[in-house]
N, C-alpha and C positions, 0 to 999 in steps of 0.2 A: 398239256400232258408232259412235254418236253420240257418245259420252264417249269413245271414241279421237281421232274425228275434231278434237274439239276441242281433246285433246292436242298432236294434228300441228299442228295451226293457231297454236297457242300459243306450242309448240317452232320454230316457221318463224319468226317475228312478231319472236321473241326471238334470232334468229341475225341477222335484217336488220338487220344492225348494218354502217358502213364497216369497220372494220376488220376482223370475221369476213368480209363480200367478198372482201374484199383478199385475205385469208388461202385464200380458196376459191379463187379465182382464179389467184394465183400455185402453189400446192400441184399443182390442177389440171394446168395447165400444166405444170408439171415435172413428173409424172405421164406428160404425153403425150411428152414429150422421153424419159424416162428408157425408157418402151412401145417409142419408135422406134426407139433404140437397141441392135442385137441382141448380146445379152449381158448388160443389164441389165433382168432381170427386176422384174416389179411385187413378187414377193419382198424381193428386195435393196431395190428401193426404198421399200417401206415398213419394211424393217428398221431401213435406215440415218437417214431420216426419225423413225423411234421415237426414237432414242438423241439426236437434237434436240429434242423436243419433252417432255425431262424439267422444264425448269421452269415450263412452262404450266398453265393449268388446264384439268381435265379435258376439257371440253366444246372448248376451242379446241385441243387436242390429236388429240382423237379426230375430229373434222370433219377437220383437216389430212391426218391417214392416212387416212379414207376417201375422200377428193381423190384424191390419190396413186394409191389402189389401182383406183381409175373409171377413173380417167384412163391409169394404167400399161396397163391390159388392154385398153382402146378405141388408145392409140398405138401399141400393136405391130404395128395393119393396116397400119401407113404401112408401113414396112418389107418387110410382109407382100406389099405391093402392088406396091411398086418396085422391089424388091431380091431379090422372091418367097423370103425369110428372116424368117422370124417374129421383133420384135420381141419377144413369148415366148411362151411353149409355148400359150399361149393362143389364139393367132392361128396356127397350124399348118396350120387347117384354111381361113383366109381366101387363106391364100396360092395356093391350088388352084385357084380361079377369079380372085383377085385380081390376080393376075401375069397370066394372059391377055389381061384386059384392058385391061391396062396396056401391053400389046405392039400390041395393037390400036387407040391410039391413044386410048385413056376412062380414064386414072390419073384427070382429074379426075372422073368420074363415079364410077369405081369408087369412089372417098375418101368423095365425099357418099354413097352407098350402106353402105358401111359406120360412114360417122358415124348415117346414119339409122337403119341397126339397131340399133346400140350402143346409142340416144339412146332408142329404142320399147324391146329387150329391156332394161333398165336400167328404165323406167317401171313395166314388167309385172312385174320381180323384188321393184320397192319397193311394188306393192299387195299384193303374197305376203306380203311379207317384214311388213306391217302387219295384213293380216290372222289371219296362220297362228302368229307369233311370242308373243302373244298367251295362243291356242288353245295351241300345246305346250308353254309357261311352267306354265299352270294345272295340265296335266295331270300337267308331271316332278316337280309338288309333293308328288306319289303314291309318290315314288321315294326308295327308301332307301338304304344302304349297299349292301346285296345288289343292287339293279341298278344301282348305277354298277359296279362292279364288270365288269360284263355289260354292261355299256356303254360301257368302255373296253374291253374285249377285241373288241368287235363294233368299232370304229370300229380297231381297227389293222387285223382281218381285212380289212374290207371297203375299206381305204382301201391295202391292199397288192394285193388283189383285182382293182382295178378300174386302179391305178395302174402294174400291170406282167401287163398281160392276156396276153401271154407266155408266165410263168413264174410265177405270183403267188406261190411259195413264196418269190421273190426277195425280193418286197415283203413277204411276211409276217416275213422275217428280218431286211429295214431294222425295220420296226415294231418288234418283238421288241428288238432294240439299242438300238434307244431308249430303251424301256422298262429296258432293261437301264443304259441312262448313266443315267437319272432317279433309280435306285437308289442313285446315289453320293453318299456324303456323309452327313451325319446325316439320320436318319428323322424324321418328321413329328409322331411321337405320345409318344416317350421318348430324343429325342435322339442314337441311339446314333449312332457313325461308322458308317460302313457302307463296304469297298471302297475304301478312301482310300492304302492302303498305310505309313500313318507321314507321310502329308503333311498340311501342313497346312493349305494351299491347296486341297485335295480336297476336306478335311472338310467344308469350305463349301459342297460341290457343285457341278454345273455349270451354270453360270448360261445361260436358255434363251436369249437377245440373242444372248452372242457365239456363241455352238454354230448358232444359226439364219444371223448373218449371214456365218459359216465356211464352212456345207454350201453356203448359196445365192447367196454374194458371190465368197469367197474361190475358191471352188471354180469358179464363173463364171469370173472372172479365166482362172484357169490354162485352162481351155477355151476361151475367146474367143481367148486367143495361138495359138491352133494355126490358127484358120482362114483362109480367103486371104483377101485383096485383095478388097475388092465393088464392086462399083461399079452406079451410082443407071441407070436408065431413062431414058433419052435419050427422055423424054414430054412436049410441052407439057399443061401443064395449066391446061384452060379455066375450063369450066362445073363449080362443086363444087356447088354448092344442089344439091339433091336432086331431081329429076321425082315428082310426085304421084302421076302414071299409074305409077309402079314402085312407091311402096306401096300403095294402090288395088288394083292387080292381084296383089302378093301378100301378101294382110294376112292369108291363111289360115296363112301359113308362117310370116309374124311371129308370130303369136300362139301359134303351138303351140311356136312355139321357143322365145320365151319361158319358157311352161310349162316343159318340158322342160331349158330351160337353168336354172330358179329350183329343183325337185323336185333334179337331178342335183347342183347347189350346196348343197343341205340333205343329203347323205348326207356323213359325216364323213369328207376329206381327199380327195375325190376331184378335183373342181378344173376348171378352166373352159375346160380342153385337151378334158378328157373332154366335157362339155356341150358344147362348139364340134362337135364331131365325131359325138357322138349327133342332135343336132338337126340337120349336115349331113344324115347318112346319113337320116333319118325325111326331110326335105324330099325327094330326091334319090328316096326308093321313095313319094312322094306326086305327083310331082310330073308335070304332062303331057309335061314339053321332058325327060327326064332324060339324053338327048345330046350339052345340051348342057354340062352338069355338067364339071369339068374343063380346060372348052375356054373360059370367060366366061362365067358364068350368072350373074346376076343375081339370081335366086332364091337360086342355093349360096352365093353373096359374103351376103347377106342375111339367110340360116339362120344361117351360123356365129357373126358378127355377133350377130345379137340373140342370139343361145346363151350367147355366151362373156358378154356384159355383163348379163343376166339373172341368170346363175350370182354373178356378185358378192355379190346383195342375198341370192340364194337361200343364199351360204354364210354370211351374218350371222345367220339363223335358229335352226341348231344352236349358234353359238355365243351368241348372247344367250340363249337358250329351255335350254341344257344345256351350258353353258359347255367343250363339244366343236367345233373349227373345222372348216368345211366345205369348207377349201381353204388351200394352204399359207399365201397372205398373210392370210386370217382368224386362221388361228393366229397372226402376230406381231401383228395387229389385236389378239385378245382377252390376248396377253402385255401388249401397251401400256394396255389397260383395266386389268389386274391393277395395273400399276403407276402407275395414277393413279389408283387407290383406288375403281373401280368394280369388281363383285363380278356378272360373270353368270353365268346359271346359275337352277336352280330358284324361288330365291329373290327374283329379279331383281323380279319384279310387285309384292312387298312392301318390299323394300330402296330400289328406284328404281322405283317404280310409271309414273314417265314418260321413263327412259330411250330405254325402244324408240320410242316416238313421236318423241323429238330423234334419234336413229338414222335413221328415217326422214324428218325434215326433212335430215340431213345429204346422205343420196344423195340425195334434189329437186333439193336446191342443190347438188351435184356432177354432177348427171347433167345440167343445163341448165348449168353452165360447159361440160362439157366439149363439148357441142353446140355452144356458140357458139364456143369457141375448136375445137373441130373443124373449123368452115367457116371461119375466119379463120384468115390470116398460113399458108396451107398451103402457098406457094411458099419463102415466106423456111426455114419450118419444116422443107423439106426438104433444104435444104443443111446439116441439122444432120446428116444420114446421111453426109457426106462427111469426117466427122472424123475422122484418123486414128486407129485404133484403138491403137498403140502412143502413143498422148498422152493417150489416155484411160484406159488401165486401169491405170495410176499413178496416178492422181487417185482412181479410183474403191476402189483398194486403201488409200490413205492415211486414205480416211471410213470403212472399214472398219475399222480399225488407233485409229482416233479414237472410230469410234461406239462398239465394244467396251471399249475405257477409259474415255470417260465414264461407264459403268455406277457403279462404285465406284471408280475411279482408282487401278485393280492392274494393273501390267504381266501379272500371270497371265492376266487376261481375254483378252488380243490371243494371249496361245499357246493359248489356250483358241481361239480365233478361228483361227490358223494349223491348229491339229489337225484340227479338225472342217473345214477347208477342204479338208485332203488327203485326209480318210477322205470327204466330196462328192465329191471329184476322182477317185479311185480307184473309190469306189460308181458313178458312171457310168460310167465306160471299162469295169466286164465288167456296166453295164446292170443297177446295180438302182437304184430309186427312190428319191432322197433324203427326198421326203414324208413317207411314212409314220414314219421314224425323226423326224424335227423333230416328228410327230404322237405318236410314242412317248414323247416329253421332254415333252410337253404333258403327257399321259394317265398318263404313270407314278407321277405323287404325286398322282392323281388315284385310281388303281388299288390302290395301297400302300396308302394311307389308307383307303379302302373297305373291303378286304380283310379287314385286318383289326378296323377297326369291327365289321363286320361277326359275325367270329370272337367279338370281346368279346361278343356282342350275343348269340350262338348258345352261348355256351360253347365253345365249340372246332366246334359241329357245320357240317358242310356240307349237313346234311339243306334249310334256308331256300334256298340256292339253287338248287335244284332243285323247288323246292314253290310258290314266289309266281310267279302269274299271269306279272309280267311278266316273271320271270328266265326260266321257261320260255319264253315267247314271242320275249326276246331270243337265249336258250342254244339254241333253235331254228333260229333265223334263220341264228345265226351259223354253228352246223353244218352247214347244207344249204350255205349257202356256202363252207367247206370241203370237202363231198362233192363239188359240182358241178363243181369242178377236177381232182376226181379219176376218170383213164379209168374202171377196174372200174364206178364208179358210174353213169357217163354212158353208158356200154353196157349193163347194166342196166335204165337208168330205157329206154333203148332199143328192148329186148326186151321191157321190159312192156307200152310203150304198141302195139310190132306185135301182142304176142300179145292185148289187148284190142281190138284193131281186129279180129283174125279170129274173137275172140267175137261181137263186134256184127254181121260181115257172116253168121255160122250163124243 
């Protein structure tokens, strides 16, 4: 614990640099701009942000997108707040209470309240995220071919599961596609093409940048054109500092939603819509006023709040600790590590034994810019919502178009980038999950590769994954999570637990 803490302190010591500042601070703030803007998701924006930050060094690369990605997910309440349209999916659930009371004459309160939870659930994700990161580093040291394996199959389940509670076959079939584009190209272990058709631009497979900022940029694009006219809340706004007597009075809700928002951030692809709205719902059946839920609460603006900025740090865990993202902009976070030559994953405590510690100085010093430029410049900051939106999404489609050709400087990349933008566009209009498939591109040469390690490893047999400890315990998990979807099953577990009830009352 001690020889962490002095990691953090080292790694902090060593960023207190002007120009690392500088670099927080402006990042940050674009960050919040990019949040408040509906249509540009903290996705897109840390995509497009990636494909900039190719010739830096690692450490002032990787602080830049965690800026960005603090900052994107805390600036969507503005929107959330005034325009009751979530800057992104993330702020869904700020909008519930956010907007009432902004009609009611408190956008300035409202603002400082949700900067306050962002500011406290964002504190509570980065002691998690130091603590526990750590702890599940050492232990995936245990882990072999055979359970990643089982650990990329469990992170598409559970990340389609939870990401289209609907229909999750929908999301288990993004996942599955994924997995299915990651297959293109030469394989990992002998080269071979695979799927290319005679191209030879395929051979090369699909590179994960443009394919991510296609599904979440391009695809955004064409969906932001379709919607009306918005217009800002006719609110003056006063008082943004925050009243003490509001967290004072609920610091049982901060804290749990933090919890709750850091745990739901550590399960693979699930993402900080899901945590904003879990931690809603838990405040909202805890809570004494639950009436006024809805209608202005203070408490529900507060829950979702520290939920969704908690979940941030909570999804840098799987990815550092098992180099699995715990939310779609973790995943172009840990692509942009891949490509600055950091390596997480099991191996991470021995490769970079003080990575995670400068990880956590990074959110510190993003989570206190974004506080401070949170309470500041919130008037001027809000006439950025007044921009047209036909002057914007040509701007934002040409750093799309730019960021996917700075990759390798192939015009393939940018249709690489158009494709995957109409297969986003189309994937939402009949409502299935983009996630899980950019999770699929992740996990699929993660999955390949294991597999058949694995196979070498066994001789051909599949007897090992069905026999070690933890493949069972993941091949478990993941099947009851498929059962639980399914009705038969769920009427069932239904009927046993009545007929053991009329056991216990004879």
């Amino acid at each position: 614990m001690l020889e962490g803490l002095q990691m953090f302190l080292d790694a902090l010591v060593g960023f207190l640099h002007p120009k690392i500042i500088f670099d927080v601070l402006w990042s940050t703030q674009l960050g919040i701009i990019v949040g408040m803007l509906p249509g540009l998701t903290a996705t897109m924006g840390v995509a497009l942000m990636t494909t900039l930050t190719f010739k830096m060094a690692a450490d002032n690369a990787v602080i830049i997108l965690i800026c960005m990605y603090i900052g994107a997910i805390y600036g969507g309440s503005r929107s959330a707040i005034l325009l009751n349209i979530p800057g992104t999916p993330a702020n869904a659930a700020t909008a519930v209470d956010g907007y009432p009371l902004a009609l009611q004459g408190q956008a300035g309160r409202a603002i400082g309240i949700a900067t306050t939870g962002s500011f406290l659930g964002s504190i509570i994700g980065m002691i998690m995220l130091a603590l526990f990161t750590p702890l599940i580093g050492n232990f995936a040291l245990k882990f072999q071919s055979y359970e990643f394996f089982w650990l990329s199959i469990f992170g598409i389940v559970i990340c389609g599961n939870l990401t289209a509670p609907k229909d999750p076959l929908k999301g288990w079939i993004s996942g599955f596609l994924g997995l299915f584009v990651a297959m293109i190209g030469m394989e990992g272990i002998h080269a071979h093409v695979r799927f290319a058709f005679g191209s030879v631009e395929l051979a090369g497979g699909v590179s994960l940048i443009p394919a991510m900022v296609g599904a979440f940029g391009f695809a955004e694009i064409i969906m932001v054109m379709k919607y009306v006219a918005l217009e800002v809340v006719d609110a003056k706004i006063e008082r943004v500092l925050p009243n003490f007597e509001d967290i004072k009075k609920y610091w049982k809700t901060i804290l749990r939603s933090g919890i709750i928002g850091t745990f739901i951030g550590a399960i693979p692809g699930v993402g900080e819509d899901i945590a904003a709205w879990v931690s809603y719902d838990f405040a909202k059946n805890a809570s004494k006023e639950p009436e006024k839920y809805g209608k202005g609460s203070i408490e529900g603006l507060m829950a979702a709040e520290t939920g969704n900025n908690a979940c941030v740090a909570g999804a840098m865990i799987p990815v550092l600790a098992l180099a699995i993202p715990g939310s779609a902009p973790a995943a172009v976070l840990l692509a942009a590590m891949f490509i600055h030559g950091v390596r997480p994953g099991p191996l991470i405590m021995i490769e970079f034994p003080t990575f995670i510690y400068q990880v956590v100085a990074m959110v510190f010093l993003a989570t206190f810019a974004m506080f401070i430029l949170g309470l500041s410049l919130v008037k001027t900051l809000v006439k950025v919502l007044q921009i047209p939106r036909q002057k914007l999404m040509p701007v934002v489609f040409v750093l799309c178009a730019i960021g996917s050709y700075a990759i390798d400087s192939r015009i393939f990349q940018i249709k690489v980038m158009i494709v995957f933008g109409l297969i986003g566009y189309f994937m939402r209009e009949m409502d299935y999950p983009v996630a899980p498939m950019v999770l699929g591109i992740i996990l699929g040469d993660i999955l390949d590769k294991n597999l058949r390690r694995a196979l070498i490893l066994s001789d051909g047999s599949l007897i090992p994954f069905f026999t070690r400890p933890i493949c069972v315990a993941i091949f478990l998990v993941t099947l009851l999570t498929i059962l639980s979807k399914m009705k038969w099953f769920r009427k069932g577990l239904a009927q046993m637990k009545s007929s053991v009830k009329e056991q216990f009352k004879k």
